[in-house]
Structure formats: structure tokens, C-alpha cells
MOPAC internal coordinates of N, CA, C and O (Angstrom, degrees):
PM7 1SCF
backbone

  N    0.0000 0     0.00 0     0.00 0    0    0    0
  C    1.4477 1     0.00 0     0.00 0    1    0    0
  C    1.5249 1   110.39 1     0.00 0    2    1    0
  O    1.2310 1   122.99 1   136.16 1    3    2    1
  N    1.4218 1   111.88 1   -43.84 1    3    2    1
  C    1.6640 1   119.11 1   164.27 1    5    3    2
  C    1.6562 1   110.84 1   -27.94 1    6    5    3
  O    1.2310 1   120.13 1   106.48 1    7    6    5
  N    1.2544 1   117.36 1   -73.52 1    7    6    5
  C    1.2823 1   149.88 1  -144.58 1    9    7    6
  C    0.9884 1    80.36 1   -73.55 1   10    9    7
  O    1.2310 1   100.28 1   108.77 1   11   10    9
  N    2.0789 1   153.32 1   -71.23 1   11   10    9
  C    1.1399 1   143.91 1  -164.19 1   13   11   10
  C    1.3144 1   129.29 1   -62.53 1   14   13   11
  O    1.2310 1   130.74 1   155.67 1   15   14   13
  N    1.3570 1    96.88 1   -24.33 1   15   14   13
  C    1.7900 1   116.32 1   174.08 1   17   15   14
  C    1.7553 1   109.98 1   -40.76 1   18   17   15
  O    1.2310 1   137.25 1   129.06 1   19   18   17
  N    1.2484 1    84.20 1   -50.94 1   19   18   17
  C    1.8871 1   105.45 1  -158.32 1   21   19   18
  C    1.6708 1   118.32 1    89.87 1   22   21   19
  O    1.2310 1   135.58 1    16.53 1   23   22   21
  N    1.1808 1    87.45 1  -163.47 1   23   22   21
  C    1.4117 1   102.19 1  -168.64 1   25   23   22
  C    2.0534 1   118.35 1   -64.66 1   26   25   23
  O    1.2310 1   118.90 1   -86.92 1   27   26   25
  N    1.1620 1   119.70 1    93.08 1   27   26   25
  C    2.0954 1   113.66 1    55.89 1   29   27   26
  C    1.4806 1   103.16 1  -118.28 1   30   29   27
  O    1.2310 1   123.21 1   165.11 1   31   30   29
  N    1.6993 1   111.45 1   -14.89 1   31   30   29
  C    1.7920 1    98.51 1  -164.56 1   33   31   30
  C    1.5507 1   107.28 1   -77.27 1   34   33   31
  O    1.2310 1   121.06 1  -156.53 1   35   34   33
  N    1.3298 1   115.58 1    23.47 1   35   34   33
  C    1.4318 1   102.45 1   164.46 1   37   35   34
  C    1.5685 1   120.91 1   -92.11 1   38   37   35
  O    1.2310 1   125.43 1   176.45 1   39   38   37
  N    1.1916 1   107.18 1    -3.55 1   39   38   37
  C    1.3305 1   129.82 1   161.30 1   41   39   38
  C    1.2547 1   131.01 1   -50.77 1   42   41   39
  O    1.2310 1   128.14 1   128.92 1   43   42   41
  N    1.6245 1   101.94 1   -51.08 1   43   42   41
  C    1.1135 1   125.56 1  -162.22 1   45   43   42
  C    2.0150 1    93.67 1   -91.80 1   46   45   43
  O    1.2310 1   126.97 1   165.36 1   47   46   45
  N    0.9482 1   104.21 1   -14.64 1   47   46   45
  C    1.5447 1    91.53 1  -177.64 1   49   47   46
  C    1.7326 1   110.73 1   -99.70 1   50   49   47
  O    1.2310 1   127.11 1  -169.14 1   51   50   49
  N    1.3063 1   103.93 1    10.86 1   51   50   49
  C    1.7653 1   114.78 1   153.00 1   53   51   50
  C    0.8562 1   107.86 1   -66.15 1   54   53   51
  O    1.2310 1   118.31 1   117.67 1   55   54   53
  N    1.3208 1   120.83 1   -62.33 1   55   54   53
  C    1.1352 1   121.60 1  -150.08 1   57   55   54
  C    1.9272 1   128.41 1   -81.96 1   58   57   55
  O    1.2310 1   121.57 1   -59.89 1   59   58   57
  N    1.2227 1   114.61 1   120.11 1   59   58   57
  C    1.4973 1   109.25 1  -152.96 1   61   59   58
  C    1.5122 1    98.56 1   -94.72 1   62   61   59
  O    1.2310 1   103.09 1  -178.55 1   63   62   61
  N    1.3050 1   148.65 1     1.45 1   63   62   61
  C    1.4137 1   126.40 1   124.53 1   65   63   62
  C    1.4016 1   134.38 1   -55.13 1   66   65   63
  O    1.2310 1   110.74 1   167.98 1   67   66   65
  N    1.4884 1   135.02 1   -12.02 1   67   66   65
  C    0.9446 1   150.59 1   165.12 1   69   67   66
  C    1.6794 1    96.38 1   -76.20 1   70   69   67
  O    1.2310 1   114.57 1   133.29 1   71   70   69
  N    0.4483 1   127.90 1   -46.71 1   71   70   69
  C    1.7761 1   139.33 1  -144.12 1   73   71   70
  C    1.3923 1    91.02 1   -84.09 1   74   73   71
  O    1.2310 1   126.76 1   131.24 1   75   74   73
  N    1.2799 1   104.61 1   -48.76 1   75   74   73
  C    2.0409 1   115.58 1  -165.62 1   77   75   74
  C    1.5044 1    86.09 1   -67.84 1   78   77   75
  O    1.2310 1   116.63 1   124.26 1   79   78   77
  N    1.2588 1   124.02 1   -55.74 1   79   78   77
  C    1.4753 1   117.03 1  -155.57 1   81   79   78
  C    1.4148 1   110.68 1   -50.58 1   82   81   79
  O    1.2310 1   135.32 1   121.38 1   83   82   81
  N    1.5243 1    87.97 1   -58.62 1   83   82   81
  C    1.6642 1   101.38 1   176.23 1   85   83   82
  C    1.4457 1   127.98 1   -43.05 1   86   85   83
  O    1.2310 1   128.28 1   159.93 1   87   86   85
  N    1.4763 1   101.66 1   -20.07 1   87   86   85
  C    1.8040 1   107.43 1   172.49 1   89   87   86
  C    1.3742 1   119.26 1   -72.00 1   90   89   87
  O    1.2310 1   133.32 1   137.68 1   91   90   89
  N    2.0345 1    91.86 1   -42.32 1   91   90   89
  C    1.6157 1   116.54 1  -175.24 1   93   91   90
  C    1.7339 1   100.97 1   -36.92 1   94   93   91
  O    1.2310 1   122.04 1   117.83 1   95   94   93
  N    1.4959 1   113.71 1   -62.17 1   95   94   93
  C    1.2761 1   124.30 1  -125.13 1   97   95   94
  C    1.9723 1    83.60 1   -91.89 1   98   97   95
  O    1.2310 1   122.05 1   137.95 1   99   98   97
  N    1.7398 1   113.67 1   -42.05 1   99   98   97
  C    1.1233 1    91.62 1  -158.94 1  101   99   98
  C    2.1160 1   105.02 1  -128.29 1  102  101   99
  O    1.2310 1   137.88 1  -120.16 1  103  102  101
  N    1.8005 1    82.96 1    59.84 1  103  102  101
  C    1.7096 1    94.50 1  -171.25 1  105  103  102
  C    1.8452 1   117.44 1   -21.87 1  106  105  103
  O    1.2310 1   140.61 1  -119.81 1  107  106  105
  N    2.1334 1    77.60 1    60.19 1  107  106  105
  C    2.0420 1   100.43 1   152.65 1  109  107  106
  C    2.1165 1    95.58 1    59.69 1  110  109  107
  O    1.2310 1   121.32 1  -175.49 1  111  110  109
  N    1.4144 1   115.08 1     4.51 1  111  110  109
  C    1.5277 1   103.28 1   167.51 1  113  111  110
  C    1.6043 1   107.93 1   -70.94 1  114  113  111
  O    1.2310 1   119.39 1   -41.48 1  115  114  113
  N    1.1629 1   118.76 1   138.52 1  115  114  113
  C    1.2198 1   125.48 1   168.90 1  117  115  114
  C    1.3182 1   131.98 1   -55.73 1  118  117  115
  O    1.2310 1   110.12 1   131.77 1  119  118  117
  N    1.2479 1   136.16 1   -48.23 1  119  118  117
  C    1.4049 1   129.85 1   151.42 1  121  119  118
  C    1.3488 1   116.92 1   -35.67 1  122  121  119
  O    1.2310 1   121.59 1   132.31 1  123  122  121
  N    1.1120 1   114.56 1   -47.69 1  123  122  121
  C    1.8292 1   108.64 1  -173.76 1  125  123  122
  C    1.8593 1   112.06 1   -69.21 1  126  125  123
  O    1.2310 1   126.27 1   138.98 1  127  126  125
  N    1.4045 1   105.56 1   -41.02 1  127  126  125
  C    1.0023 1   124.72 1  -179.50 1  129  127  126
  C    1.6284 1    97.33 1   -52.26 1  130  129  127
  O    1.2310 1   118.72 1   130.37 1  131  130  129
  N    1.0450 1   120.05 1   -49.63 1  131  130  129
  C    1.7328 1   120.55 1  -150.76 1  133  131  130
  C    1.6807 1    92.78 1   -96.77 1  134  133  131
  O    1.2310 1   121.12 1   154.97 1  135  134  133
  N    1.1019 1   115.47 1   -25.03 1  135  134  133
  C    1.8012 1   127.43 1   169.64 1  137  135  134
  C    2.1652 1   102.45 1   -42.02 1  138  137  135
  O    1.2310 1   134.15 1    91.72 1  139  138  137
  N    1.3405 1    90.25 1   -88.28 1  139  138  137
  C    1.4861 1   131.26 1   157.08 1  141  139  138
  C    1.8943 1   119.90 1    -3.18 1  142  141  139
  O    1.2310 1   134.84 1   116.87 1  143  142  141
  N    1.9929 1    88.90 1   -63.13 1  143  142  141
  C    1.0178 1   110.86 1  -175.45 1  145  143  142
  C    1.7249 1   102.50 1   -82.97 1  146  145  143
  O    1.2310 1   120.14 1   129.76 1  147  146  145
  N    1.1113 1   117.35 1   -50.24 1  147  146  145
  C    1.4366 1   130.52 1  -174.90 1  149  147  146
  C    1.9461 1   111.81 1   -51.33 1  150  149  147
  O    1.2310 1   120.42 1   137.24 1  151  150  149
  N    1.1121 1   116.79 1   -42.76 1  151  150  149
  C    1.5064 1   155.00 1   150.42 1  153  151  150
  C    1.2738 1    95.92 1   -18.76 1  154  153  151
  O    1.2310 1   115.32 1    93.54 1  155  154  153
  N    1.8007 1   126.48 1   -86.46 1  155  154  153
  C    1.0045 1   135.93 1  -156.28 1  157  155  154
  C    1.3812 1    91.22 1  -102.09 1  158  157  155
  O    1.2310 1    98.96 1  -140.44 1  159  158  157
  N    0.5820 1   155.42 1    39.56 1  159  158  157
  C    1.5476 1   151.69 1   122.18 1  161  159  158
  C    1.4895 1   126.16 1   -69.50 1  162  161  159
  O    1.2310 1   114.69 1   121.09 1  163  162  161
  N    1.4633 1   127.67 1   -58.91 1  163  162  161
  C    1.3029 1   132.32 1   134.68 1  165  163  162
  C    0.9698 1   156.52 1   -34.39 1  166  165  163
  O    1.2310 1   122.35 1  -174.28 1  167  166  165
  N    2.0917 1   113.11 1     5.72 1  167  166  165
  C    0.8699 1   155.13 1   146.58 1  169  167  166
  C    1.4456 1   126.59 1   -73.51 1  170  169  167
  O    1.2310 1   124.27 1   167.20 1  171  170  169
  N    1.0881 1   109.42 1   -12.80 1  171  170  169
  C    1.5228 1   125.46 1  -173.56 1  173  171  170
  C    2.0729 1   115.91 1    48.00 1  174  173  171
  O    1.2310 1   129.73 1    59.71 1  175  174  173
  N    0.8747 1    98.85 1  -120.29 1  175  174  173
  C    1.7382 1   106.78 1  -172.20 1  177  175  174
  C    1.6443 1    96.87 1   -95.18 1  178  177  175
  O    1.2310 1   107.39 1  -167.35 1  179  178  177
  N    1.4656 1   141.11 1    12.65 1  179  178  177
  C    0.8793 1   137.36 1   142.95 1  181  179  178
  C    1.7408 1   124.36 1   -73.99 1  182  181  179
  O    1.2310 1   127.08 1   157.16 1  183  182  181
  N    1.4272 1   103.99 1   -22.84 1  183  182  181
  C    1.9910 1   115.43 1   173.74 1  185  183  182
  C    1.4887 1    92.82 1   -60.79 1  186  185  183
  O    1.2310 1   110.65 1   128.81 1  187  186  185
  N    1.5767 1   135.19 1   -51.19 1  187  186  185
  C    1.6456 1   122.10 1  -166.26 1  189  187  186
  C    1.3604 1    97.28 1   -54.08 1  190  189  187
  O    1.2310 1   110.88 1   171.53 1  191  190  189
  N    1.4411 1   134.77 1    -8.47 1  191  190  189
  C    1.6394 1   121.28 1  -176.64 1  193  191  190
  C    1.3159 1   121.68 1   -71.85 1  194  193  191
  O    1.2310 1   132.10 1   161.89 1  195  194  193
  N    1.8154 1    94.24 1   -18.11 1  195  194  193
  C    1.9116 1    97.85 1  -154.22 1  197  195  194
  C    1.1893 1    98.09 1   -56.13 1  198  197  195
  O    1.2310 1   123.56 1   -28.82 1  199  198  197
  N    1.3771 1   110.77 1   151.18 1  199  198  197
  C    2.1163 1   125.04 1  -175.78 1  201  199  198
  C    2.0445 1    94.17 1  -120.50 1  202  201  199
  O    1.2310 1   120.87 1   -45.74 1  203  202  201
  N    1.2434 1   115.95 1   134.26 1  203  202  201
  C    1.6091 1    92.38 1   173.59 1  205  203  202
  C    1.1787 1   128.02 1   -81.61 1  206  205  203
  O    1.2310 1   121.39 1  -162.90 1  207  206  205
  N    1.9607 1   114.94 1    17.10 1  207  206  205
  C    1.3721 1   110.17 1   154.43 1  209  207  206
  C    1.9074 1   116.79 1   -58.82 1  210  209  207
  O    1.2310 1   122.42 1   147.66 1  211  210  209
  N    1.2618 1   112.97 1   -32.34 1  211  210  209
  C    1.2642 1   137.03 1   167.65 1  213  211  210
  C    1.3662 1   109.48 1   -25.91 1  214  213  211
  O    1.2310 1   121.93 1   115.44 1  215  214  213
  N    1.5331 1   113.91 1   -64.56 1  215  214  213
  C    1.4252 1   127.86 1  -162.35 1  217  215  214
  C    1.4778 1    89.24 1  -103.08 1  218  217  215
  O    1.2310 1    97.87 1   153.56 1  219  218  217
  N    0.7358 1   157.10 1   -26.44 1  219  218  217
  C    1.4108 1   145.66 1  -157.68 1  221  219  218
  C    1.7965 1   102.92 1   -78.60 1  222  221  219
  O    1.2310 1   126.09 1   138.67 1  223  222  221
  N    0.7514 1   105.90 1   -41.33 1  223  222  221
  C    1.6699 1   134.45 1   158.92 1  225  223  222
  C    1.8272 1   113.16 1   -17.02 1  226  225  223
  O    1.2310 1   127.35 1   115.01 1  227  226  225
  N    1.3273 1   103.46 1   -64.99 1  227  226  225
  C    1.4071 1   133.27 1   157.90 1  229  227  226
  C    1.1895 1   140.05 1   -43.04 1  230  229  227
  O    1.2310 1   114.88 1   -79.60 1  231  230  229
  N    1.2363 1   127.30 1   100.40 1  231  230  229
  C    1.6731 1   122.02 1  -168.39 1  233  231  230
  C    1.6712 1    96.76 1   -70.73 1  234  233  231
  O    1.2310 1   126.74 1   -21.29 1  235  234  233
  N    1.0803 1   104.64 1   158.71 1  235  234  233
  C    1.9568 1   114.71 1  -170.73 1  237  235  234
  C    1.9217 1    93.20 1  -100.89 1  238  237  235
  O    1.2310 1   137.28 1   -34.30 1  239  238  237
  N    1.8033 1    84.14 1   145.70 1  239  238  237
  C    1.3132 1    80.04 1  -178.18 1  241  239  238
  C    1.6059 1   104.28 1   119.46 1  242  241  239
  O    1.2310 1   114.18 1   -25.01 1  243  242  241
  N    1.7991 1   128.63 1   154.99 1  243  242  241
  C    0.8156 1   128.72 1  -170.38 1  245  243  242
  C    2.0526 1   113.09 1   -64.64 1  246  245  243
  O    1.2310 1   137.86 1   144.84 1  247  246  245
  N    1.3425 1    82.99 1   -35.16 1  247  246  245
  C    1.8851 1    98.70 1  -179.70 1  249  247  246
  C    1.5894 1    90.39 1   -59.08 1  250  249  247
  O    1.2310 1   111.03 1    98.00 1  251  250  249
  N    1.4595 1   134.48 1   -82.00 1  251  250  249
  C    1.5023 1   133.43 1  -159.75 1  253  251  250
  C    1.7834 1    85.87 1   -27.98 1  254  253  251
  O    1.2310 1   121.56 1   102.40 1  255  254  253
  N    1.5178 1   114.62 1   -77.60 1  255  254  253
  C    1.4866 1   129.24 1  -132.57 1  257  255  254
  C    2.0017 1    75.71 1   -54.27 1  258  257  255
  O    1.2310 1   106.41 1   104.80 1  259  258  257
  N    1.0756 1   142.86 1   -75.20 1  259  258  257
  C    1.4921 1   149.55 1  -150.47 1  261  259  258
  C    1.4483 1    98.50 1   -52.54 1  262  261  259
  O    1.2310 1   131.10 1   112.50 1  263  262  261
  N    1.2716 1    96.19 1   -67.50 1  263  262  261
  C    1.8419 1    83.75 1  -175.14 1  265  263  262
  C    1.6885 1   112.23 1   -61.75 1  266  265  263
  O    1.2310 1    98.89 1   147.05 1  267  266  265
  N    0.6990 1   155.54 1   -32.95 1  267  266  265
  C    1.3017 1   154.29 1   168.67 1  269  267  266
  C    1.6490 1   106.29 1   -51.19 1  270  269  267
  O    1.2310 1   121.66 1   129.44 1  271  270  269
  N    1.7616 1   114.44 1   -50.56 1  271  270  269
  C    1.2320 1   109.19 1   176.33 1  273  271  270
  C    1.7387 1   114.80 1   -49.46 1  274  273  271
  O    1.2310 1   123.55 1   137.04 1  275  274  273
  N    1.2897 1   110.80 1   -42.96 1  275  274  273
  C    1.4924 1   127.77 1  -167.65 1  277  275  274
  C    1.8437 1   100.61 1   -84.49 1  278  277  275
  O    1.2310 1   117.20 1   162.47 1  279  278  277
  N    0.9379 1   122.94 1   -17.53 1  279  278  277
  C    1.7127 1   113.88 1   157.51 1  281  279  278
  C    1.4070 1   100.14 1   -61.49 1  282  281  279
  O    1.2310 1   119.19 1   129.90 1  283  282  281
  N    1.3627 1   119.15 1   -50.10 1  283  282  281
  C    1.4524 1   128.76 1  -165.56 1  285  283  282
  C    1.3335 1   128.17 1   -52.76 1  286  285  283
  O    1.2310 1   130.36 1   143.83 1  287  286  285
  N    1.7224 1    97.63 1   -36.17 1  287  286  285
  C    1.2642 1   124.84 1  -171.14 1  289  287  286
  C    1.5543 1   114.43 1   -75.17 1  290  289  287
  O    1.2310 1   129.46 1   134.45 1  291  290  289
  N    1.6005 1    99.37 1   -45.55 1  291  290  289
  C    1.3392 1   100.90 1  -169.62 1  293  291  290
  C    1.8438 1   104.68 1   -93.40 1  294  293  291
  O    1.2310 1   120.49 1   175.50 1  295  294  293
  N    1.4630 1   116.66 1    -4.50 1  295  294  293
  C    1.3874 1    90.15 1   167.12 1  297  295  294
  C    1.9738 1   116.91 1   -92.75 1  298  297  295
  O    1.2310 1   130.86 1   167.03 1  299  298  297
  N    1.3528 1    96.65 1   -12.97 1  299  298  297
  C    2.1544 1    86.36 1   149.93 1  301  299  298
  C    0.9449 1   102.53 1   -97.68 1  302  301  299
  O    1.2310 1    41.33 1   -69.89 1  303  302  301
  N    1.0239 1   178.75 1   110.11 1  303  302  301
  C    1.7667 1   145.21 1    15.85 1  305  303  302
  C    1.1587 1   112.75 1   -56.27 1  306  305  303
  O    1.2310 1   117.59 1   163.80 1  307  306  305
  N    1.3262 1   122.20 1   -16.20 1  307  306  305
  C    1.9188 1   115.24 1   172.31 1  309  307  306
  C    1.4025 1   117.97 1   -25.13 1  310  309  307
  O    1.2310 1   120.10 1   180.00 1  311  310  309

């Protein structure tokens, strides 16, 4: 799904620590996957940064992906 995106997350779908994480967090269900993917897409040429200390971070699962959104949330509305 990386690789079809294009450019930058086609980057990111080289890379097979990225790739593993991405399994970690969303054991290959599709919603999470497209969550995830959708995420770093809207990031533009800052997503080629993700490191999988990044994701590793993240409990797997719909709870990890939410609470992480809501760290997100509240440091732009800070």
C-alpha cells in the first residue's frame, strides 16, 4: 500500500522495519493499515522521516492508533 501511495510513502514501503512495525501496530487489518497509511500521507515529505522508534512507541491495535491520534491532537490545540 506504501509503494502505491507514491512519493514520499513509497519510501517508506522499502523499508522492512517500517513495514514490520506497521504489521506490529495493525495485525495487516485494513482499517488500521489505511488509518496509519492515511496519517503519513498528510504529512507530506516529512512521512520519509518516520524512524520505527516512532511506531514502536504505540500500543497495536485500534486503542494504540487513538491514543496516539489524541497526543496529536492536543499538542496543536495546546
Amino acid at each position: 500500500m506504501l509503494t502505491r501511495m507514491g512519493f514520499p510513502l513509497d519510501q517508506l514501503g522499502k523499508r522492512v522495519d517500517i513495514v514490520a512495525e506497521l504489521y506490529r501496530l495493525s495485525k495487516g487489518d485494513p482499517l488500521l493499515v489505511r488509518l496509519y497509511v492515511d496519517d503519513r500521507w498528510v504529512r507530506g515529505e516529512e512521512a520519509a522521516r518516520l524512524q520505527p522508534e516512532d511506531l514502536r512507541k504505540i500500543k497495536p491495535g485500534l486503542e494504540g492508533y487513538f491514543a496516539k491520534w489524541w497526543e496529536d491532537q492536543e499538542k496543536l490545540w495546546g
